[in-house]
C-alpha positions as CSV (number, residue, x, y, z in Angstrom):
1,X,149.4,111.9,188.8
2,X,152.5,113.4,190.3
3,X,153.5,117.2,189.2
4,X,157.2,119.0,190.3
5,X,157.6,122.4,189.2
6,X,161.1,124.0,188.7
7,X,162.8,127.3,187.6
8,X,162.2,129.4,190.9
9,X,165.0,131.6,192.0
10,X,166.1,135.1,192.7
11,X,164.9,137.5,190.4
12,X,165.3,141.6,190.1
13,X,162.1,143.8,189.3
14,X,161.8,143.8,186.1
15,X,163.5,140.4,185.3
16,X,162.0,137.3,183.9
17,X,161.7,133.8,184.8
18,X,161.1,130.7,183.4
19,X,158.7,128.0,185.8
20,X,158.4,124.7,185.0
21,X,156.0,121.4,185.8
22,X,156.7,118.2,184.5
23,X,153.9,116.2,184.7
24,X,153.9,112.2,185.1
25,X,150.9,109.6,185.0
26,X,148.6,112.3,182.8
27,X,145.6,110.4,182.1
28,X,142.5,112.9,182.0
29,X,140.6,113.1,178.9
30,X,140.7,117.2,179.3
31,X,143.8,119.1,179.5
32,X,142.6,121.6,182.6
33,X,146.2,123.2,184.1
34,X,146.8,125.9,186.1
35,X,149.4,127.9,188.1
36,X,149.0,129.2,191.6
37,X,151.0,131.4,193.6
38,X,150.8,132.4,197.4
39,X,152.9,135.4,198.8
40,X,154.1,135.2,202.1
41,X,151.4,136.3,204.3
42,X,148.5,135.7,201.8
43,X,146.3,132.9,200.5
44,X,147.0,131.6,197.5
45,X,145.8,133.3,193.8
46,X,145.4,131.6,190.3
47,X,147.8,133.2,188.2
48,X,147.2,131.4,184.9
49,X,145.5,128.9,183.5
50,X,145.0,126.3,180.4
51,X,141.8,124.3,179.4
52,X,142.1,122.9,176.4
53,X,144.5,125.3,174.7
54,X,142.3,128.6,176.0
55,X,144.4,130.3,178.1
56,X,143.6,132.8,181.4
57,X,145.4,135.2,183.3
58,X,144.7,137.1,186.8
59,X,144.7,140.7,185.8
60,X,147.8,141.9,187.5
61,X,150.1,139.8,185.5
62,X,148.0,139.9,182.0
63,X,150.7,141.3,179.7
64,X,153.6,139.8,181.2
65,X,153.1,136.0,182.1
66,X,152.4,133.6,179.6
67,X,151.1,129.8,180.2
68,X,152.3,127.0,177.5
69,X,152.8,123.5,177.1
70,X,155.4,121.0,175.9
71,X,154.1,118.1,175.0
72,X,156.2,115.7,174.3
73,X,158.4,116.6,177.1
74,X,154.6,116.3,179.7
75,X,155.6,119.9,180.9
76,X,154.1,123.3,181.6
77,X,155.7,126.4,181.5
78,X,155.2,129.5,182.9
79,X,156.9,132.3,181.1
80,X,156.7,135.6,183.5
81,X,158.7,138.8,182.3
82,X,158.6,142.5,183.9
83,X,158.4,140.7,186.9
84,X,157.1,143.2,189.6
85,X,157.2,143.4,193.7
86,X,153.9,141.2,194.1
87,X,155.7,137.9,192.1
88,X,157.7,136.7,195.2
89,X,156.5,133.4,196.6
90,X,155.8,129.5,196.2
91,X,153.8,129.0,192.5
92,X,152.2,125.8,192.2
93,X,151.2,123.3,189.1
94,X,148.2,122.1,189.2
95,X,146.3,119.5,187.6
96,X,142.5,120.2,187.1
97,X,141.8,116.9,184.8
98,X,140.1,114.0,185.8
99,X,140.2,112.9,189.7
100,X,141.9,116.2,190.2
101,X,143.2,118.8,191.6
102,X,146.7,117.5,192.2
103,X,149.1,119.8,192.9
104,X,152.9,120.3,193.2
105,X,155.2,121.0,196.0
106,X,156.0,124.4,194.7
107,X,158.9,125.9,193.3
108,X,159.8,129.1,195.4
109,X,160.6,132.9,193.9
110,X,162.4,134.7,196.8
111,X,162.1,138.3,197.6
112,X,165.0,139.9,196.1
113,X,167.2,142.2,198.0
């Protein structure tokens, strides 16, 4: 299984962004995905997550992130609006299926100046 997320980039507070993770060589029986994100400085916090179509969020973004899927294009999406001072840094895909975790490189979020 092989995941690449994409959509990172400079964002204002208050501005939304758009992440995405293809996914290739999906073979789990459970759909189990997640995204991660690690601020500089800090160890890494589940942001969101999908089992089967139920969907979590990490308190601080409840509200304004939403996790989704695209299935016939094997992709995940991570819609964030209102984005605030905490959302810079590297978010990751992961796949929590079968013979997981695999994870992504990480798509990056810079600080904004």
């Amino acid at each position: 299984v092989q995941l690449m997320e994409s959509g990172g980039g400079l964002v204002q507070p208050g501005g939304s962004l758009r992440l995405s993770c293809v996914v290739w060589g999906f073979t789990s029986s459970e759909y189990f995905m997640r995204w991660y994100r690690q601020a500089p400085g800090k160890e890494r916090e589940l942001v969101a997550g999908d089992v089967e179509g139920r969907t979590t969020y990490a308190d601080a973004v409840k509200g304004r992130f939403t996790i989704s899927r695209d299935n016939a294009k094997n992709t995940v999406i991570l819609q964030m609006n209102d984005l605030k001072s905490e959302a810079p840094g590297v978010y990751f895909c992961t796949d929590w299926g079968t013979g997981g975790p695999y994870w992504g490189r990480g798509t990056q979020v810079p600080v904004s100046s």
